[in-house]
N, C-alpha and C positions, 0 to 999 in steps of 0.2 A: 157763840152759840147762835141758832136761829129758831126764829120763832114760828109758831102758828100761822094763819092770815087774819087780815082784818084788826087790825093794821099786823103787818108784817115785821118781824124788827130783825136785825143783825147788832148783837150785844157782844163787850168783850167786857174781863172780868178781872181785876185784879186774882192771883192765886194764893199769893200771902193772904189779903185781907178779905177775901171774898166780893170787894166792894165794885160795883160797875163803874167803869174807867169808859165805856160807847155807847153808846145807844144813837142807833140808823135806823130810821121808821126809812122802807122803802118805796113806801107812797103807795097811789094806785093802780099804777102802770104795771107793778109787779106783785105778784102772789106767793105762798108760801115758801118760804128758806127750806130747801131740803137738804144741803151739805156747806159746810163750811170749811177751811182749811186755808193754816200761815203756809206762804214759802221758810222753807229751812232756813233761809237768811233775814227773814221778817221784815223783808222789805213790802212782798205783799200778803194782802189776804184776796182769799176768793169764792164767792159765793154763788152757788148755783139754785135757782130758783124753780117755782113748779112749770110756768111758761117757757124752762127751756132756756132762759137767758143765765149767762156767766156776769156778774157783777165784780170788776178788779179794781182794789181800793191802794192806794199808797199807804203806808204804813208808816214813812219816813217823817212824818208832821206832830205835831201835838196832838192833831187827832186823825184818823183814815181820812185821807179823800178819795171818792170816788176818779176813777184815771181810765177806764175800759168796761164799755158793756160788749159780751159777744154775745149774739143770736144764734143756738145753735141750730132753730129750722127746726125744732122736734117741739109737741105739745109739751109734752114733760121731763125734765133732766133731774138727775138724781144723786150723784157723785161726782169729786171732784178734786183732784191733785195734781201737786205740781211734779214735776222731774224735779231731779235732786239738784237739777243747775239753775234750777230758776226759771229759766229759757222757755218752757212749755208746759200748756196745760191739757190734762185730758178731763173728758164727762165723759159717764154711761148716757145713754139719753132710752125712751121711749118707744124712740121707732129702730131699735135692733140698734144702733149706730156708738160706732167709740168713734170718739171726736178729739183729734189734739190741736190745739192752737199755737202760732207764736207768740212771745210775750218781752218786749211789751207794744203794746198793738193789738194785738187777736186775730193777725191772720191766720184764717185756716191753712193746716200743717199734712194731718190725715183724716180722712171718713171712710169707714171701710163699716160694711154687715156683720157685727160682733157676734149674735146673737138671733134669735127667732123671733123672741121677745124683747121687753123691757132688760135693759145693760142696769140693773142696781147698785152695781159697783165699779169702779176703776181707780188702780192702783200701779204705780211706775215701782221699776224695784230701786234698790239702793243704790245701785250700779248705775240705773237711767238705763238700760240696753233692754228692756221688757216692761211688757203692760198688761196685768192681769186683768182680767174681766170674770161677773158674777152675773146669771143671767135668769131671767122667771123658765128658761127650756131646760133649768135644773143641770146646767152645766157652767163649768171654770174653763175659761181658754186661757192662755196664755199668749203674746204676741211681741212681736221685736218691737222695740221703739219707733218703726215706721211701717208698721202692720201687718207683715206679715203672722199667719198662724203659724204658731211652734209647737204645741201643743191645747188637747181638748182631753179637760179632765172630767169623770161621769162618775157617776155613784152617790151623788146624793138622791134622795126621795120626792121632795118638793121645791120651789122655786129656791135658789141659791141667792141671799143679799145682801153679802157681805166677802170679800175677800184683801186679804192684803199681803206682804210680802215680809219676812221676818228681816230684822236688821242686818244680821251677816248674809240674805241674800241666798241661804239653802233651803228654806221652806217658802209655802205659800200655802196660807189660813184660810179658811173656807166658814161661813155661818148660811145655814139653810132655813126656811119654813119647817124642816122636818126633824128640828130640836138637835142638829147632827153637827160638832163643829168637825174637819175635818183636815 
């Protein structure tokens, strides 16, 4: 999970016993935890902050260490998943921008104009071959895994900040500001 700011924390949690197994105060250099996410193979975690920055921690130890910060250049980042290989991450960020990085490293991979607005969401499908986005211009795009638009989906009413991709890979989930999942 991630926390508030001041101080900021990144917690993980036993799920049998409820009991906290991490706790990362991120200091002061970094502000509010807004998305959190294991790679599929739990080798990492990854945490995206309100500044914009990617925090990628190891997993493989007694306890995460931190191993990659990426800067994504945007005041605020919001979302944040891996591909199903491991290999790449993406963020929605602030300034319009879907961001994928290589991993491990964090070189930048793609940056392309998702959106008008704020990218609230980004989600890779199961396949790795697409990357959904959820946007405050009240639209879902859809995109290859190396950016281009494949589709732009419309009809919600208010800002869109939430989407993700169903397991078998035939739907894609939508949560809106205007109480609509779709």
């Amino acid at each position: 999970s991630g926390s508030e700011c001041h101080p900021a924390n990144i917690r993980m949690f036993d799920v049998a016993t409820g009991n906290l197994d991490w706790n990362y105060n991120v200091g002061t250099s970094f502000m509010c935890i807004q998305g959190v996410k294991f790679s599929s193979n739990g080798i990492y975690i990854a945490s995206v902050e309100e500044l914009g920055n990617i925090l990628i921690f190891n997993n493989l130890g007694a306890v995460p260490s931190i191993s990659d910060t990426i800067d994504t250049g945007t005041s605020y980042a919001f979302s944040v998943d891996f591909s199903p290989t491991n290999d790449k991450i993406v963020v929605g960020c602030s300034n319009g921008k879907l961001k994928t990085y290589n991993l491990p490293g964090g070189a930048p991979a793609v940056s392309i104009t998702a959106h008008s607005g704020y990218v609230y969401s980004a989600n890779y499908s199961p396949d790795g071959t697409m990357i959904a986005t959820a946007g405050r211009d009240k639209k879902v795009k859809i995109w290859s895994a190396t950016g281009l638009l494949l589709f732009t989906c419309t009809g919600h009413g208010d800002e869109v900040t939430s989407v993700k991709f169903t397991p078998d890979n035939a739907f894609l989930v939508s949560g809106s500001l205007d109480g609509v999942v779709k």
